[in-house]
N, C-alpha and C positions, 0 to 999 in steps of 0.2 A: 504494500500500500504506500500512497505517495503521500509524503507531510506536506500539511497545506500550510501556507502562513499564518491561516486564521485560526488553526486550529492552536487549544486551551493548553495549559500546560498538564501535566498527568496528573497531578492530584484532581484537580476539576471534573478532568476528564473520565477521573476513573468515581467519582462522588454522582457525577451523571447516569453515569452508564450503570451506577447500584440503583439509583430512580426507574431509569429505564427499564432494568429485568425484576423490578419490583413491579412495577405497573400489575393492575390486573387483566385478566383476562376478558372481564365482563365488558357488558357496551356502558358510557357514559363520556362525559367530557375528559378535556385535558387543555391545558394553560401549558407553553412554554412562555417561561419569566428571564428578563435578565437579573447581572448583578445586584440592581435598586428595584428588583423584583415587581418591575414593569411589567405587563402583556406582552408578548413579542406576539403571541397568535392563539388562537382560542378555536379546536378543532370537536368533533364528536366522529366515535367507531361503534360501531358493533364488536369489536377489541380490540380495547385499549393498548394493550401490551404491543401485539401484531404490527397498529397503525403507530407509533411512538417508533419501535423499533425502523420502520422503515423509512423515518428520516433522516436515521443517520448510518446508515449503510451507504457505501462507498459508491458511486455510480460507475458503472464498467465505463460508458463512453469517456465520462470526465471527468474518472480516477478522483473524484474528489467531492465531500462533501454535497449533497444535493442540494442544499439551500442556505443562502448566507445569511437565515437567523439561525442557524444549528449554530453559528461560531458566537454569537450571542447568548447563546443560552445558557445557563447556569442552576435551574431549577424548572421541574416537571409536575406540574399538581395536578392531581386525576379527583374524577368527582364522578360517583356514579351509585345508582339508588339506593 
């Protein structure tokens, strides 16, 4: 995998990624926040976990992050019934 310049340094990065495989499985929303735990985007799934995880997998064409609020993000709040 290719390091991107936007990407977070590893503590962050690995504090994310325990959000991320925590998530649940169920349907309900999900908030990614920045550092001042802004909104950066406010999505809903039929699973949570599934849809979260697939933001930040690698994109084969362009080796790199799929969305430049992923390099923003800092925190993941799930909400569901």
């Amino acid at each position: 995998m290719r390091t991107s310049p936007t990407m977070r340094p590893s503590e962050e990065n690995s504090a994310l990624l325990s959000q991320i495989d925590a998530a649940p499985k169920a349907p309900g929303v999900y908030k990614m926040l920045n550092a001042q735990r802004q909104i950066l985007y406010i999505g809903k799934s039929v699973s949570l976990h599934s849809r979260v995880r697939s933001y930040f997998k690698t994109s084969a064409i362009a080796g790199d992050l799929m969305s430049p609020a992923n390099a923003l993000t800092r925190r993941i709040a799930f909400m569901t019934r």
